[in-house]
C-alpha positions in Angstrom: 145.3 -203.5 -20.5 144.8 -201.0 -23.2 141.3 -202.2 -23.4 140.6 -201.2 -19.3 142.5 -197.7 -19.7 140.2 -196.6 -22.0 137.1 -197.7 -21.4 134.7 -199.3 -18.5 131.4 -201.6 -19.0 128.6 -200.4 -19.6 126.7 -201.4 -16.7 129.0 -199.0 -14.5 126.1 -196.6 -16.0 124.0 -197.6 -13.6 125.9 -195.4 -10.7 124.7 -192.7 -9.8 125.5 -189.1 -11.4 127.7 -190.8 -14.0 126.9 -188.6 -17.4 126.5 -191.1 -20.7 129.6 -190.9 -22.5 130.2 -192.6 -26.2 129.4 -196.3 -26.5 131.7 -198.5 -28.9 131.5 -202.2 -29.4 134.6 -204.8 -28.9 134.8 -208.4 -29.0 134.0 -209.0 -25.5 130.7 -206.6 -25.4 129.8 -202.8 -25.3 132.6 -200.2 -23.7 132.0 -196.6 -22.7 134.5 -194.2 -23.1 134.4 -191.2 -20.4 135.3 -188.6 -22.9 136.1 -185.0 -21.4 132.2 -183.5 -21.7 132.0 -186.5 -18.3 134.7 -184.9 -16.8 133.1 -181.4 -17.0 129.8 -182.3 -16.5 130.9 -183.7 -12.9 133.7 -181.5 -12.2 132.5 -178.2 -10.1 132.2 -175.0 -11.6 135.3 -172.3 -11.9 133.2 -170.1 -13.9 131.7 -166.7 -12.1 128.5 -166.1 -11.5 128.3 -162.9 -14.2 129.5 -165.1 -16.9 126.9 -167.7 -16.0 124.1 -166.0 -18.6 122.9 -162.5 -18.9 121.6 -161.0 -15.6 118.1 -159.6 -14.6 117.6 -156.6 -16.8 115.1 -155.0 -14.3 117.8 -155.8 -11.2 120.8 -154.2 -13.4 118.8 -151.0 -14.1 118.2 -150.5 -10.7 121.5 -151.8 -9.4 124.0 -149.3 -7.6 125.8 -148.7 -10.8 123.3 -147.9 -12.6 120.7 -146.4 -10.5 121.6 -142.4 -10.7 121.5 -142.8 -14.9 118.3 -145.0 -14.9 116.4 -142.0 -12.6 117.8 -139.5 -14.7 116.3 -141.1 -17.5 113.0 -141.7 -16.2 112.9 -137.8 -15.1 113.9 -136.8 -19.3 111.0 -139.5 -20.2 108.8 -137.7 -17.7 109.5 -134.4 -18.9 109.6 -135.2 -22.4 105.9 -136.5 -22.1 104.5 -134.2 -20.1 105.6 -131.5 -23.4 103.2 -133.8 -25.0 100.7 -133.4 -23.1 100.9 -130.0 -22.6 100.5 -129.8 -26.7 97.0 -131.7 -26.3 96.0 -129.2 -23.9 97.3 -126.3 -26.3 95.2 -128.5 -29.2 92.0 -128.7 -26.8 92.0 -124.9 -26.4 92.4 -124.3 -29.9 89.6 -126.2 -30.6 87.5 -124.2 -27.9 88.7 -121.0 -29.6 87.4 -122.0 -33.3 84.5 -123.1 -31.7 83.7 -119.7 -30.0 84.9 -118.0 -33.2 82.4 -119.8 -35.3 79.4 -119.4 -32.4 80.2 -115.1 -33.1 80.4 -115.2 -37.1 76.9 -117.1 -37.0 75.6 -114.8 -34.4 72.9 -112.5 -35.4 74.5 -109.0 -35.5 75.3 -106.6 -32.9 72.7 -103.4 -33.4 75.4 -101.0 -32.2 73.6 -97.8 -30.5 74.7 -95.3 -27.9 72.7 -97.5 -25.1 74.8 -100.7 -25.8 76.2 -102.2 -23.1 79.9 -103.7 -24.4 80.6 -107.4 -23.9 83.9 -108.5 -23.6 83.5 -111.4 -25.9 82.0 -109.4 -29.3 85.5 -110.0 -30.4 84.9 -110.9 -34.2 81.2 -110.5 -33.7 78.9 -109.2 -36.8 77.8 -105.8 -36.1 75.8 -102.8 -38.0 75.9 -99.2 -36.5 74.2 -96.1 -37.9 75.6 -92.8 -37.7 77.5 -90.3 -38.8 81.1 -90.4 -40.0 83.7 -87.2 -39.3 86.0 -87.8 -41.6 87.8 -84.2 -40.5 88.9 -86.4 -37.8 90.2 -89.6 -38.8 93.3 -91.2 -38.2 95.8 -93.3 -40.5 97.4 -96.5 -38.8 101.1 -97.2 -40.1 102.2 -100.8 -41.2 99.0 -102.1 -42.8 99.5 -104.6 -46.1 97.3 -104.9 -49.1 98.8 -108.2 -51.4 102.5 -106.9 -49.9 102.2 -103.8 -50.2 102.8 -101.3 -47.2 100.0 -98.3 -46.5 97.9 -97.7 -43.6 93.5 -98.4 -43.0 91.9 -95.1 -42.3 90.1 -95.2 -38.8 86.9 -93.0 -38.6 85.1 -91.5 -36.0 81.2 -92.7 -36.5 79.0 -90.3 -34.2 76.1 -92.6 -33.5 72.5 -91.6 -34.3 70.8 -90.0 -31.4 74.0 -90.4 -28.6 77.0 -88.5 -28.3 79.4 -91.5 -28.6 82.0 -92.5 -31.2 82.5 -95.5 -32.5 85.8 -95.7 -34.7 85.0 -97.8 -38.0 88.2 -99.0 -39.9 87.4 -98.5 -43.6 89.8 -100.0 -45.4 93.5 -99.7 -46.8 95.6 -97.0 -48.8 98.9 -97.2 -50.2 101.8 -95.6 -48.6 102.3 -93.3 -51.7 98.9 -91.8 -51.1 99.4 -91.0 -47.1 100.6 -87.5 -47.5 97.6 -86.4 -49.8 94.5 -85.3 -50.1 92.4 -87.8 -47.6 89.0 -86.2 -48.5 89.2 -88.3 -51.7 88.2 -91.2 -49.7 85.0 -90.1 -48.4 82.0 -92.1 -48.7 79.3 -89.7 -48.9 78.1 -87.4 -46.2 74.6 -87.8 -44.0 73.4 -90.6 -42.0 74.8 -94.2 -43.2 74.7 -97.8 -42.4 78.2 -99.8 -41.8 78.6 -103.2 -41.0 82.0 -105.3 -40.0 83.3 -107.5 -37.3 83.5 -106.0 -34.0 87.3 -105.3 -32.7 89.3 -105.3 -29.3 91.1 -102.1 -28.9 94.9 -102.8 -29.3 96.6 -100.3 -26.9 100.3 -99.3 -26.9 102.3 -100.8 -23.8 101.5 -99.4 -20.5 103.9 -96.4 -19.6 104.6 -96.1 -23.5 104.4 -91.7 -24.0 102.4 -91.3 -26.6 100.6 -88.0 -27.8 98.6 -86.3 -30.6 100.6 -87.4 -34.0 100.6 -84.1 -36.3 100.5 -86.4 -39.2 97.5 -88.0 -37.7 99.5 -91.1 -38.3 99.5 -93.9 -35.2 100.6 -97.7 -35.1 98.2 -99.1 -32.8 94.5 -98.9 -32.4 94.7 -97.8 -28.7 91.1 -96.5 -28.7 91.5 -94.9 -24.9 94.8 -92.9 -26.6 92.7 -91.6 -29.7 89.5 -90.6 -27.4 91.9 -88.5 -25.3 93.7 -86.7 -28.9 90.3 -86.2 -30.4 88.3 -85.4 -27.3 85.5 -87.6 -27.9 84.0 -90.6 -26.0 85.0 -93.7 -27.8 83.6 -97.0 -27.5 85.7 -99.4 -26.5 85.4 -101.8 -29.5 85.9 -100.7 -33.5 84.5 -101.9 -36.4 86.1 -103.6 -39.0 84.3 -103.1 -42.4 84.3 -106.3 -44.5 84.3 -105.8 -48.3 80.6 -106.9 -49.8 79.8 -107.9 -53.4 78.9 -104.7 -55.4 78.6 -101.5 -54.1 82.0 -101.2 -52.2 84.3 -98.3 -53.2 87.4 -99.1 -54.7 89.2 -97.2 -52.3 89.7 -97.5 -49.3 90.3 -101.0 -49.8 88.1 -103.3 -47.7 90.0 -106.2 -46.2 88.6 -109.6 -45.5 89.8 -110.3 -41.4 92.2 -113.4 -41.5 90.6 -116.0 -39.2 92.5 -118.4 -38.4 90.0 -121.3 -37.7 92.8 -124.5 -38.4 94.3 -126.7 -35.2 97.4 -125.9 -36.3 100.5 -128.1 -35.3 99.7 -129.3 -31.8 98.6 -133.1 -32.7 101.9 -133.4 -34.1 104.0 -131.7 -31.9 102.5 -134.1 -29.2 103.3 -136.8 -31.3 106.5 -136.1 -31.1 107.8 -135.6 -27.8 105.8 -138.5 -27.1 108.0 -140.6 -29.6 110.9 -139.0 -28.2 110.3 -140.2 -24.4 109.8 -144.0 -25.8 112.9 -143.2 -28.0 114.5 -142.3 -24.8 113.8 -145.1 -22.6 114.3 -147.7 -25.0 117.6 -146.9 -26.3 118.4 -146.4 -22.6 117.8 -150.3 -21.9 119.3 -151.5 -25.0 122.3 -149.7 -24.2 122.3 -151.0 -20.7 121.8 -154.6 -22.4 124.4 -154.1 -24.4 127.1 -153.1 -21.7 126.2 -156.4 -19.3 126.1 -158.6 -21.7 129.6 -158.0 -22.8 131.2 -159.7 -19.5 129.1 -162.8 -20.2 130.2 -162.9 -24.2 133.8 -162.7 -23.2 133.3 -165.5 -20.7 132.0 -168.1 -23.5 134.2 -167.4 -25.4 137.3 -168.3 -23.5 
């Protein structure tokens, strides 16, 4: 009797959705023992359908509960990328601007005369004028630097050979000490002469700013339409920059090399960046989302 409790032949296998058991040999011939993995294996189901396994990932993102944080998401990534683009635009127009830089510096000079007709994009462009310098009338501009030390670049009319036109030519830096002296000390000779330096925009003072004649002939900006109206002469609308030369250049005023700035700067980078930051975004978004539905299914094993 023992024997039929807890087992059945073999050949009841043969039924139909009967799961194998464990076999065990008697006297009388091979038993099967219907252990409890039969019993579950046939018996239906109680567990729910979330603890089944983990659900779609793709479904759970865009499932009511999570729906509002996965679009807010995808807006931040959106955003967050489109910063990086916008830093390869700013990286393709630097590269236009060194390009266009370059194209001036190995321009053949600007003749400057009283016929020339003023382009808008001499900026930085090599340039030789001949005329005559009025060094009665120059003017000092404030908050120039020489190796960290404050002073100011004397700006001097030039009148032009054969035209009555003025072209201010920057010659260099003085210290701050010297301001309230003597300026004739500077002069470089009287007569006719030759300068060459890198043509200049004019860098006016904000519109509606009141500005006048400065008694210590002392200004901050090169606003060339302010310092034609004080000196009553008709300014060109570019200076010049003087560039220091190799023998023959005074020792003061103090030529100074113009700081071009011909690098791509950061904009690579930067773009880089916010382009790591939107994947950094989005991913840890979805793991975290993994994370939280697969909780439910974790606690479900293991109960």
């Amino acid at each position: 009797m023992l024997r039929n409790r807890l087992s059945i032949p073999l050949k009841w296998m043969s039924r139909p959705n009967r799961v194998p058991g464990r076999h065990f040999w008697t006297g009388s011939g091979p038993y099967l023992i219907e252990t409890d993995m039969t019993a579950r294996a046939t018996a239906p189901s109680e567990t729910p359908s979330e603890l089944q396994g983990p659900p779609n990932l793709l479904r759970v993102l865009v499932s009511r509960r999570w729906r509002p944080a996965t679009i807010l998401i995808l807006l931040g990534m959106a955003g967050l990328a489109q910063l990086g683009f916008w830093q390869l635009d700013r990286l393709e127009w630097r590269r236009g601007m060194n390009t266009q830089t370059l194209a001036r510096l190995n321009a053949s000079p600007v003749a400057v005369t009283g016929d020339t007709v003023w382009e808008a994009d001499w900026h930085d462009r090599q340039a030789v004028a001949r005329g005559i310098l009025d060094y009665r009338s120059q003017v000092g501009i404030k908050n120039r630097f020489y190796k960290e030390e404050a002073g100011i670049h004397l700006l001097t009319p030039m009148r032009l050979a054969d035209s009555d036109q003025i072209l201010m030519v920057d010659r260099g830096w003085i210290p701050q000490a010297w301001v309230s002296g003597d300026w004739s000390q500077y002069d470089e000779g009287a007569g006719l002469v030759e300068v060459r330096g890198l043509l200049q925009d004019a860098n006016p003072y904000p519109s509606g700013a009141d500005i006048g004649s400065s008694p210590d002939r002392l200004y901050y900006r090169e606003d060339l339409e302010l310092l034609g109206r004080v000196l009553d002469m008709e300014v060109a609308p570019m200076f010049l920059l003087v560039q220091p030369v190799e023998g023959g250049a005074p020792d003061w005023p103090r030529r100074q090399s113009k700081d071009l700035h011909l690098s791509e700067g950061n904009h690579l980078s930067y773009a880089i960046q916010w382009f790591l930051f939107s994947l950094i975004l989005g991913v840890g978004y979805v793991l975290m989302v993994r994370k939280r539905t697969r909780r439910p299914v974790e606690a479900g094993q293991t109960t």
